[in-house]
Every structure is written in C-alpha cells, then in structure tokens.
mmCIF file of the C-alpha atoms, coordinates in Angstrom:
data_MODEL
# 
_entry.id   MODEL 
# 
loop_
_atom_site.group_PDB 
_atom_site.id 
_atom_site.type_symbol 
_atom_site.label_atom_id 
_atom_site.label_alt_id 
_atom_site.label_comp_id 
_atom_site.label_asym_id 
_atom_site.label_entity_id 
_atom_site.label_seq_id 
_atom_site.pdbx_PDB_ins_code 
_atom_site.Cartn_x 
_atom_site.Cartn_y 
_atom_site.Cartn_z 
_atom_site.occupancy 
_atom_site.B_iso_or_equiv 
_atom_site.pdbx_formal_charge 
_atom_site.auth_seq_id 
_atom_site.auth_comp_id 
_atom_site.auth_asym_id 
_atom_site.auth_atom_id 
_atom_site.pdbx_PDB_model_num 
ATOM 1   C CA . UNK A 1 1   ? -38.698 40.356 -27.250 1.00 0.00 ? 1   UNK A CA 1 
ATOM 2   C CA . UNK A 1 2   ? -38.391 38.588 -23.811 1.00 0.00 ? 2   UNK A CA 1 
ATOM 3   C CA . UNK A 1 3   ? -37.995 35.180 -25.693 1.00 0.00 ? 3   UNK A CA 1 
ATOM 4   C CA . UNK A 1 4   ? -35.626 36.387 -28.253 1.00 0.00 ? 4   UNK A CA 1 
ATOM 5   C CA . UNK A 1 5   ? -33.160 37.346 -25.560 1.00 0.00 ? 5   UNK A CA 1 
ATOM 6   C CA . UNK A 1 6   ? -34.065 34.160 -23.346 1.00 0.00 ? 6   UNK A CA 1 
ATOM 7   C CA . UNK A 1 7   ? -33.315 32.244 -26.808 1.00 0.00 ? 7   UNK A CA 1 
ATOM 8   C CA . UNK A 1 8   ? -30.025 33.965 -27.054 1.00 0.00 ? 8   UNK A CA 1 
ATOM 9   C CA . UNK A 1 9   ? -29.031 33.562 -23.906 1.00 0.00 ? 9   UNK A CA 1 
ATOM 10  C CA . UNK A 1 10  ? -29.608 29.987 -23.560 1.00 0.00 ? 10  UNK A CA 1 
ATOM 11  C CA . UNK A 1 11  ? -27.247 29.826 -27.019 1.00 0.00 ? 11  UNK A CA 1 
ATOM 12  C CA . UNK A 1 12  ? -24.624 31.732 -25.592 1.00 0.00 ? 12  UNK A CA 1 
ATOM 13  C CA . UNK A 1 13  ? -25.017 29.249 -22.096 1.00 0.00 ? 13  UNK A CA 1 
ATOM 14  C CA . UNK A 1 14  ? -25.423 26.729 -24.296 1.00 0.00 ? 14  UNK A CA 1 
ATOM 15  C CA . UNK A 1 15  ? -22.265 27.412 -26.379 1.00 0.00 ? 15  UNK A CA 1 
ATOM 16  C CA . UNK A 1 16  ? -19.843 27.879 -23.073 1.00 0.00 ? 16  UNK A CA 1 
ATOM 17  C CA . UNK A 1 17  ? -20.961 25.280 -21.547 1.00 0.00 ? 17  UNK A CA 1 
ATOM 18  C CA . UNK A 1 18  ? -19.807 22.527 -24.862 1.00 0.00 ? 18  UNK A CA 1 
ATOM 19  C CA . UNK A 1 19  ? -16.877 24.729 -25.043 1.00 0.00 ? 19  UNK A CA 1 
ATOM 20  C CA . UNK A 1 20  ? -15.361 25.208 -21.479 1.00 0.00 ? 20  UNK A CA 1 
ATOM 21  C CA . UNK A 1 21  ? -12.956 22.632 -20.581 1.00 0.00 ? 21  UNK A CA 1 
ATOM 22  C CA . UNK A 1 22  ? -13.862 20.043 -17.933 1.00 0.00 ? 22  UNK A CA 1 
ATOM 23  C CA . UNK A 1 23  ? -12.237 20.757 -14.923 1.00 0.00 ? 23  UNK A CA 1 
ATOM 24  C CA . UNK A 1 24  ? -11.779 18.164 -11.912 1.00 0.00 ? 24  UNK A CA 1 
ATOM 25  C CA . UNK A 1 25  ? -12.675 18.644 -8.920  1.00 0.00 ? 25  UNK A CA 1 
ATOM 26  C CA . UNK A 1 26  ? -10.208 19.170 -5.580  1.00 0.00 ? 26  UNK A CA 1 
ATOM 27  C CA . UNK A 1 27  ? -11.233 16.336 -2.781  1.00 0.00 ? 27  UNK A CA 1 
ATOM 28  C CA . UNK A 1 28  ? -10.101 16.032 0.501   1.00 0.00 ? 28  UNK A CA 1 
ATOM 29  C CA . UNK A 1 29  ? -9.350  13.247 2.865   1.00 0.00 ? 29  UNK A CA 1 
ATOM 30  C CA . UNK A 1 30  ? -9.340  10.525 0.089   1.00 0.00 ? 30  UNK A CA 1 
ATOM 31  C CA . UNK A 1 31  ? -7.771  7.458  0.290   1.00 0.00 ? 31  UNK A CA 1 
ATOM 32  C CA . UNK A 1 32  ? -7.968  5.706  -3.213  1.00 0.00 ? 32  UNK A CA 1 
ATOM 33  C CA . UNK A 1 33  ? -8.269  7.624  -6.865  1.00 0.00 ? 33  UNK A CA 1 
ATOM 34  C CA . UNK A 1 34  ? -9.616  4.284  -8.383  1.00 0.00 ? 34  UNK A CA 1 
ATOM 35  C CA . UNK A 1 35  ? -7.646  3.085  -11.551 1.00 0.00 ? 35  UNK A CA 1 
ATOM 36  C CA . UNK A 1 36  ? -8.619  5.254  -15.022 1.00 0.00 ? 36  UNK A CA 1 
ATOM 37  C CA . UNK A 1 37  ? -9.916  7.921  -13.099 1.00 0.00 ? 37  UNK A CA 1 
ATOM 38  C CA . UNK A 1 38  ? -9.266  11.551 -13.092 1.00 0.00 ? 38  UNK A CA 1 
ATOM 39  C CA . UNK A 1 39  ? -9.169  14.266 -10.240 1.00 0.00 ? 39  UNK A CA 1 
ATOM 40  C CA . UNK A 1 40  ? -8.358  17.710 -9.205  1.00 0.00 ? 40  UNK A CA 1 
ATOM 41  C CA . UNK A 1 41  ? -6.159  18.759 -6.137  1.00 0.00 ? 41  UNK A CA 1 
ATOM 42  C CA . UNK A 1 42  ? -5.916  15.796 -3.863  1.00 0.00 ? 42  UNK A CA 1 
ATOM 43  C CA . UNK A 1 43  ? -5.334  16.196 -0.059  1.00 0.00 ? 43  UNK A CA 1 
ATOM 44  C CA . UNK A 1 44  ? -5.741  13.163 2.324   1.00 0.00 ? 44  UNK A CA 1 
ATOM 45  C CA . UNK A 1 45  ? -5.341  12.819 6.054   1.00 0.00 ? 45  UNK A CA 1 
ATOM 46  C CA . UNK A 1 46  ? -3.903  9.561  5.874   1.00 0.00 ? 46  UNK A CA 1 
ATOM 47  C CA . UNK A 1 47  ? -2.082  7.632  2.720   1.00 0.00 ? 47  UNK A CA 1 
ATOM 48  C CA . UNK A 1 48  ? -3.556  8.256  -0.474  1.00 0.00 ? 48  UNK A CA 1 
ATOM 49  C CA . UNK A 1 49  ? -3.104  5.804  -3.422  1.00 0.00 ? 49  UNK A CA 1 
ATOM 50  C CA . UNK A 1 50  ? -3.468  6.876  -7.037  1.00 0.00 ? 50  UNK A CA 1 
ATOM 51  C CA . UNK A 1 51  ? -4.298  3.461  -8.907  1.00 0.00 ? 51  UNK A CA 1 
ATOM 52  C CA . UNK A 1 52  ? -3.006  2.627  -12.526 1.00 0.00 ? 52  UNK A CA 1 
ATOM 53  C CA . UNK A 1 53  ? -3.793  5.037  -15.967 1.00 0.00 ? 53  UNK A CA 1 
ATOM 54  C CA . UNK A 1 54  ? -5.159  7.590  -13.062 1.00 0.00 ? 54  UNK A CA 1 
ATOM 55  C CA . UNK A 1 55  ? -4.680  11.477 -13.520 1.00 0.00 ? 55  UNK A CA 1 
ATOM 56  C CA . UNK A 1 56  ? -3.988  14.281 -10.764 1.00 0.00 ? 56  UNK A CA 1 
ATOM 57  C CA . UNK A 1 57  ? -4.879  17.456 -12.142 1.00 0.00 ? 57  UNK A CA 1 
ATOM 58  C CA . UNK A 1 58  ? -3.144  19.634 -9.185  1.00 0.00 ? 58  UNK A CA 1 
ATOM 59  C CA . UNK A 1 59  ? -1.157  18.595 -6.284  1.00 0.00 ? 59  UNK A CA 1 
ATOM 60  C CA . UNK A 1 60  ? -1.160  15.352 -3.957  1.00 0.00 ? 60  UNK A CA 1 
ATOM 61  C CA . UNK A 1 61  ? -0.430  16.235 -0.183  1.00 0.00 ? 61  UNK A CA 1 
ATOM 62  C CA . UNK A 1 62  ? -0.955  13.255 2.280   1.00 0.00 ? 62  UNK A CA 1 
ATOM 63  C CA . UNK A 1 63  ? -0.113  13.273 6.244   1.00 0.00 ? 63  UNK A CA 1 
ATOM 64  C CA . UNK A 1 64  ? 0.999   9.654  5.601   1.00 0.00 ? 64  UNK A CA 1 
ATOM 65  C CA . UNK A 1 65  ? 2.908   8.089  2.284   1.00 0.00 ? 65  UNK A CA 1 
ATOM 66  C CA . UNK A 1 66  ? 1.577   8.133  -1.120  1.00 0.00 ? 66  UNK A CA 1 
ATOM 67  C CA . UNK A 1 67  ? 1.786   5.831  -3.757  1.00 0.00 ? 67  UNK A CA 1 
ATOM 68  C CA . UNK A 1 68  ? 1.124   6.441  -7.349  1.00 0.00 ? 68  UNK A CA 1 
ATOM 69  C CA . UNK A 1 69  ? 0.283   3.739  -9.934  1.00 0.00 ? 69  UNK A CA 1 
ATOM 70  C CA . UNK A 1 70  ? 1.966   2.175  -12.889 1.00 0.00 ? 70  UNK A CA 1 
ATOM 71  C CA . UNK A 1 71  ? 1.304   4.993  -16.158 1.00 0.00 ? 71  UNK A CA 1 
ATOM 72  C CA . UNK A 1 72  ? -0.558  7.250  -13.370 1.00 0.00 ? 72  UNK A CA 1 
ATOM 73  C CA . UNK A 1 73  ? 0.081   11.375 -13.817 1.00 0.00 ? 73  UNK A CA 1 
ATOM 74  C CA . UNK A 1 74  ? 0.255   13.875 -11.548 1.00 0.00 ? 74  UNK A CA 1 
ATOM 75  C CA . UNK A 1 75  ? 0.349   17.408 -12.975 1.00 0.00 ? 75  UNK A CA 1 
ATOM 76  C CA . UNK A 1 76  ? 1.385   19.500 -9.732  1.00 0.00 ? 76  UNK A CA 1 
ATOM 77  C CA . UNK A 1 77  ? 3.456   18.857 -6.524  1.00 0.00 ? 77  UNK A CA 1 
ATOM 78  C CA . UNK A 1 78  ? 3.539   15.337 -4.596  1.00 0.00 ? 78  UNK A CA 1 
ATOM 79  C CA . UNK A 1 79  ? 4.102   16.200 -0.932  1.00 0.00 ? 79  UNK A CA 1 
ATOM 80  C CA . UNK A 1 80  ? 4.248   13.310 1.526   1.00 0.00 ? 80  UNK A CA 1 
ATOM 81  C CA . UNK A 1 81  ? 4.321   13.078 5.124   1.00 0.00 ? 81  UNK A CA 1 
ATOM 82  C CA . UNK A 1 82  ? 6.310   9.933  5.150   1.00 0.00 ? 82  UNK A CA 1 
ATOM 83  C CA . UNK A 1 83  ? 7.500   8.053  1.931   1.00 0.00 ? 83  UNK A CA 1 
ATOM 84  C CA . UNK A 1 84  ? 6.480   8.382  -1.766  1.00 0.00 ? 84  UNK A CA 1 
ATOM 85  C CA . UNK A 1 85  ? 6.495   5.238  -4.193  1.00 0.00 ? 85  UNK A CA 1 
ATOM 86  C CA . UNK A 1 86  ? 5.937   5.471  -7.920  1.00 0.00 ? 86  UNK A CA 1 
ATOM 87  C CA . UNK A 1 87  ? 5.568   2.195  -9.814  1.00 0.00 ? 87  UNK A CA 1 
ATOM 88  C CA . UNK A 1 88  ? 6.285   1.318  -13.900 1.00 0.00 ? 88  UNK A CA 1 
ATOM 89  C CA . UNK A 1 89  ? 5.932   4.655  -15.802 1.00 0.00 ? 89  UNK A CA 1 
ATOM 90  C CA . UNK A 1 90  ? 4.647   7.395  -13.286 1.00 0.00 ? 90  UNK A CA 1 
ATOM 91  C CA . UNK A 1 91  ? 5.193   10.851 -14.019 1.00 0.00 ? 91  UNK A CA 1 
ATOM 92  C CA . UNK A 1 92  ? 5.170   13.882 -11.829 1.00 0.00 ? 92  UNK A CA 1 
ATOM 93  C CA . UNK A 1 93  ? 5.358   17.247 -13.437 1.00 0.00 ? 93  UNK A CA 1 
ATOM 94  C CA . UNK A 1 94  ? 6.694   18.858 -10.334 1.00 0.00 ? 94  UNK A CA 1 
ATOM 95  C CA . UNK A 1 95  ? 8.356   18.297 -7.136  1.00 0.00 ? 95  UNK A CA 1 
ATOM 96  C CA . UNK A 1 96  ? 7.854   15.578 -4.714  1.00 0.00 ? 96  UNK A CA 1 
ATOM 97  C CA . UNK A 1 97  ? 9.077   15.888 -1.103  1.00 0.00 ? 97  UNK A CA 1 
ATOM 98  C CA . UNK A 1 98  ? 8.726   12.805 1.230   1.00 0.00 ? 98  UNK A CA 1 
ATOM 99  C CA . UNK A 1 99  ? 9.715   12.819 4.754   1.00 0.00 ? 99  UNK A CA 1 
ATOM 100 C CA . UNK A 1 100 ? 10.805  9.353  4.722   1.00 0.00 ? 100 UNK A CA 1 
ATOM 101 C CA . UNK A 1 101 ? 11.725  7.247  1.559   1.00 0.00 ? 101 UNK A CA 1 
ATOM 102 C CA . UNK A 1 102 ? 12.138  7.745  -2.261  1.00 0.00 ? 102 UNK A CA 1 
ATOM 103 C CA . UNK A 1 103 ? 11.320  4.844  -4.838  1.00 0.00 ? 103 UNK A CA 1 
ATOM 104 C CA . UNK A 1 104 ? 10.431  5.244  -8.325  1.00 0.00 ? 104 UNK A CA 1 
ATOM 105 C CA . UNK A 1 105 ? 9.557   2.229  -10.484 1.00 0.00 ? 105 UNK A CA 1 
ATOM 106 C CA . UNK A 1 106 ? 11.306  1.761  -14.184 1.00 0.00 ? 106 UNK A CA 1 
ATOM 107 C CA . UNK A 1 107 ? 10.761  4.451  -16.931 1.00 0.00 ? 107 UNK A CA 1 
ATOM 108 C CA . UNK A 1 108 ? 9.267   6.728  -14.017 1.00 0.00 ? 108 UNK A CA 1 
ATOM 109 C CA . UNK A 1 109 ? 9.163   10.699 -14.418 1.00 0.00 ? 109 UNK A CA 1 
ATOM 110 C CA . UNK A 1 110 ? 9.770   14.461 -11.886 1.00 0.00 ? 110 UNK A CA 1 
ATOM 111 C CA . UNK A 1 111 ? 9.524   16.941 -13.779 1.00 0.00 ? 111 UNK A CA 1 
ATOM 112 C CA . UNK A 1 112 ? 10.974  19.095 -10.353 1.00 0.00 ? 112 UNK A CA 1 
ATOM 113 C CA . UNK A 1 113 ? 13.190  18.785 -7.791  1.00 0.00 ? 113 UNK A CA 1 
ATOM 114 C CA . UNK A 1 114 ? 13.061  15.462 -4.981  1.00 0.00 ? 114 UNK A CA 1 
ATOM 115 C CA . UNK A 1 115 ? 13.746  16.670 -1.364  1.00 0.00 ? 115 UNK A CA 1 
ATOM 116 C CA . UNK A 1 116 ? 13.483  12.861 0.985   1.00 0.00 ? 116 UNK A CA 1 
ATOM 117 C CA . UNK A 1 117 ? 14.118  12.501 4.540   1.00 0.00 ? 117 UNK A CA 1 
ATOM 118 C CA . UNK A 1 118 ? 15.371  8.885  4.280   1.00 0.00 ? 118 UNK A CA 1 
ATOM 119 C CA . UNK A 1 119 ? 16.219  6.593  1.444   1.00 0.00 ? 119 UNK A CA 1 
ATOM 120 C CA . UNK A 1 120 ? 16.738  7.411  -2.202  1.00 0.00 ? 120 UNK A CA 1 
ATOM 121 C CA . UNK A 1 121 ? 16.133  4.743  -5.104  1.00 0.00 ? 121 UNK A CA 1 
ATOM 122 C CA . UNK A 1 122 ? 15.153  5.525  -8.538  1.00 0.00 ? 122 UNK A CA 1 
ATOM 123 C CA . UNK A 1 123 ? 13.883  2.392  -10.989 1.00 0.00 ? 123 UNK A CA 1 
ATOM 124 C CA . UNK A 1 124 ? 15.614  1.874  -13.993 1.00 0.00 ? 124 UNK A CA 1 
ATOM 125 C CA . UNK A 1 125 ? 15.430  4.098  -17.049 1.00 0.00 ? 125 UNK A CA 1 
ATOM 126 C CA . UNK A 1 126 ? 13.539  6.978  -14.629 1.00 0.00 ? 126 UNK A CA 1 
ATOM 127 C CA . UNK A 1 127 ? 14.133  10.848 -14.876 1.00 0.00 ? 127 UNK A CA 1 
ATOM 128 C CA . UNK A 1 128 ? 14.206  13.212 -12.296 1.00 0.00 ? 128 UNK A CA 1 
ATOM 129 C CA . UNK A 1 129 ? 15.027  16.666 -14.471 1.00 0.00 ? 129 UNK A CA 1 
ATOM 130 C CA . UNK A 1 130 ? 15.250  18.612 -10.886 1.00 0.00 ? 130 UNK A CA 1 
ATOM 131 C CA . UNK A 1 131 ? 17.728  18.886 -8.080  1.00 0.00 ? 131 UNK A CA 1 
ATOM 132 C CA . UNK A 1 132 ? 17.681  15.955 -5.128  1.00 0.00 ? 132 UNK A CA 1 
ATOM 133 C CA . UNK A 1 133 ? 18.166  16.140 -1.590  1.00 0.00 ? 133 UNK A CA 1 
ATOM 134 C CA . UNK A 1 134 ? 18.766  13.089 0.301   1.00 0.00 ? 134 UNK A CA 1 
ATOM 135 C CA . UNK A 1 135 ? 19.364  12.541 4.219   1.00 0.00 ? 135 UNK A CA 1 
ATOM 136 C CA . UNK A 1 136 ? 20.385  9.029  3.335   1.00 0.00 ? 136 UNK A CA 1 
ATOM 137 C CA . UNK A 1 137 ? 21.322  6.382  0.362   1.00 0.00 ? 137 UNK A CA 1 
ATOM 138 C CA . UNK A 1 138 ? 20.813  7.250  -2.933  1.00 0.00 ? 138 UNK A CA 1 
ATOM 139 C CA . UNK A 1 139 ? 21.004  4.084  -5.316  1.00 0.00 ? 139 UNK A CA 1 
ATOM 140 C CA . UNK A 1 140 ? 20.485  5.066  -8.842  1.00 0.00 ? 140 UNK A CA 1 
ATOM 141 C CA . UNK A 1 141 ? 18.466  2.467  -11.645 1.00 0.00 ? 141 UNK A CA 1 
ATOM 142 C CA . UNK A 1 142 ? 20.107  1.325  -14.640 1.00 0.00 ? 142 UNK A CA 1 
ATOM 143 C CA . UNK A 1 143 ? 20.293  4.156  -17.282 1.00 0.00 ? 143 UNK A CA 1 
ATOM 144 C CA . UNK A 1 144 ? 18.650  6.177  -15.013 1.00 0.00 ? 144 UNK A CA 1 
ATOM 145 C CA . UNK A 1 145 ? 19.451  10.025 -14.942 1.00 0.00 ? 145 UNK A CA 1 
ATOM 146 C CA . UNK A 1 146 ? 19.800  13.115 -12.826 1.00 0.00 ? 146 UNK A CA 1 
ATOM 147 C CA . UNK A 1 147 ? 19.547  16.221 -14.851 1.00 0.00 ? 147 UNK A CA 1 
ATOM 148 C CA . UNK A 1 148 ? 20.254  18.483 -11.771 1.00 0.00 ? 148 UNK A CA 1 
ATOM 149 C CA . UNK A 1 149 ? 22.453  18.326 -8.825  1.00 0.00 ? 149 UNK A CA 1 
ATOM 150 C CA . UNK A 1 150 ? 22.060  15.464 -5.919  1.00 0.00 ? 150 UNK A CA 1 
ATOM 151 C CA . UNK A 1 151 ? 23.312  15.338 -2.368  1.00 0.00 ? 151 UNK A CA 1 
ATOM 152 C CA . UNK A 1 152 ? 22.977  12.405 -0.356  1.00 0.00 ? 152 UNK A CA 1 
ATOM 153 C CA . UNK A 1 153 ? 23.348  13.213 3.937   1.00 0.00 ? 153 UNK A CA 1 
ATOM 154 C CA . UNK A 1 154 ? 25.430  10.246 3.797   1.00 0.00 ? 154 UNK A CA 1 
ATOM 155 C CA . UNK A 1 155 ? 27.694  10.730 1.322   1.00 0.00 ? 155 UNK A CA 1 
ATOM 156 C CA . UNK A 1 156 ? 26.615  7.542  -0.418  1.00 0.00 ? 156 UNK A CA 1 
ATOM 157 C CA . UNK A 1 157 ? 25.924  7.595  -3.727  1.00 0.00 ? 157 UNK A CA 1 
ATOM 158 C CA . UNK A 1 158 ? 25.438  3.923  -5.682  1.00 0.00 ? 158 UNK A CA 1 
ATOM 159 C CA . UNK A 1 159 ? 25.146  3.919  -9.610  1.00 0.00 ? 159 UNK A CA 1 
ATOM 160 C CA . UNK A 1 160 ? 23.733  1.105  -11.895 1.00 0.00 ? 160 UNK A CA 1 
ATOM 161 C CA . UNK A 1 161 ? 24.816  0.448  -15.203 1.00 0.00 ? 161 UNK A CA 1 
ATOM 162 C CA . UNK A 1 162 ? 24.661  3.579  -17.528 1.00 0.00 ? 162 UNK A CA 1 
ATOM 163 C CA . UNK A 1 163 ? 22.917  5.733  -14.702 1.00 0.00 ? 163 UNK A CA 1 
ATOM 164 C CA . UNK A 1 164 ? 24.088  9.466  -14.659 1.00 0.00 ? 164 UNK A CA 1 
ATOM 165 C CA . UNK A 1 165 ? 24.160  12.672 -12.686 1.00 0.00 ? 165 UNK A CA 1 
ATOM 166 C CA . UNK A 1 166 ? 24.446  16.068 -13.471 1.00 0.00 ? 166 UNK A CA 1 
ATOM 167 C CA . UNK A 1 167 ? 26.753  17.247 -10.421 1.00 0.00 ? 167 UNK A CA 1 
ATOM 168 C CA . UNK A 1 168 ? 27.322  15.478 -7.164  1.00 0.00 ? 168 UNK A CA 1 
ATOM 169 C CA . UNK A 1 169 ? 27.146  18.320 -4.599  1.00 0.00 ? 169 UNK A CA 1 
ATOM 170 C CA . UNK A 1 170 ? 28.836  17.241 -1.299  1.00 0.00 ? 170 UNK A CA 1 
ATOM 171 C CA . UNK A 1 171 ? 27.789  17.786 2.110   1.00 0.00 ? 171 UNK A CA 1 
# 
C-alpha cells in the first residue's frame, strides 16, 4: 500500500512538474541580462542593460539609466533613475518613467504611459499607446504615433514626416 501511494504521488509530482509553466526568476543588483536570455523582475543599483532578443518577465527598476536591446521585451514597468534608451524594435508592455531622457529606436513599442524628466525622442515608426509627460523637447520619429495625450514642460513639440498625436495638452 505504502508504494502504491508513493507511486501515485510521484505521478501526480511528476505530472505538475512537466505541466507548470517555467517561471523566471526576480534578480537584484544586475547589471547585464546577456543577449537571448530570459528573466523575472529585474532591480539593479546601478544601470542595467537588457541585451538583444532578451525577455523581462516583470518590471525593470534601476537607480541609474537603463537600456534595452534591439527586439528585447519587457512585460511590466521600466522605471529609471536617470534616462531610458530603447534601440530597433523594443517593446514595453507598460509604463516607463525616466528621470532624465526618453529615446526609443525605430519600430519601438509602450504599451503605457511615458512620464521623463528631460528630453523626449521617439525613433521612427515607434508606438507609445499611453499618455506622455515631458519636462522638456519632445521630437517625434517619422510615422511615429501617440495614441494618448502628450505635454511637453516646454511647450515644444517637433513632428517628423507622418508622425501623429492624439491630443496636445498644454501646460
């Protein structure tokens, strides 16, 4: 009897274990999420820098800047103690707040809102389907588009070719 329920048991442990998804793991102080890999929450005491084809499962807060590689994802927040740079076809699902400057790359992606205490330049073709707040420039990418509302603290707003904005609210 014992090994008939130690047999089923080690099934059922067996069976969750194949079928439970993998999740990452949350890591602290980290510089560098080398390119192609794949992490949880990220949280670094200095600048953190998400190589290329690399995955954030959670949220990205760094004391100092944080850059994020060409096709890299993060699936949470982006918060950034100085400035945030995204290169060729970045996506954030959710906010990013940076208390310096803004720069996306081309074809970049928030899924949230962009709050920046300096400087404000999307690439061209990006997306940011949020609001943005910016204390200084914005200068908009070709085709590039603002689904929400933006403010700039200077009242300057530049637009390439074919880039758009959903409502320009003033100061």
């Amino acid at each position: 009897m014992k090994r008939m329920y130690s047999a089923i048991l080690t099934t059922i442990l067996l069976a969750v274990s194949v079928s439970a998804p993998v999740m990452a793991q949350s890591s602290s102080n980290v510089a560098v999420l080398d390119a192609g890999k794949t992490s949880g929450n990220i949280s670094s005491s200095d600048s953190f820098t998400v190589e290329n084809n690399s995955n954030i499962n959670g949220n990205v807060i760094a004391v100092e800047g944080v850059t994020l590689g060409s096709y890299s994802t993060v699936s949470g927040n982006v918060i950034a103690g100085k400035g945030f740079t995204s290169n060729e076809s970045s996506t954030v699902n959710g906010s990013v707040s940076a208390n310096d400057g803004f720069t996306s790359g081309a074809n970049s992606v928030v899924g949230g809102n962009v709050t920046v205490g300096g400087d404000f330049t999307s690439g061209a073709h990006s997306i940011i389907r949020g609001n943005v707040y910016v204390s200084g420039t914005v200068t908009l990418g070709a085709n590039s588009h603002i689904m929400g509302s933006i403010r700039s603290g200077k009242g300057v707003i530049i637009y390439g070719t074919g880039a758009t904005v959903g409502r320009v609210d003033e100061q």
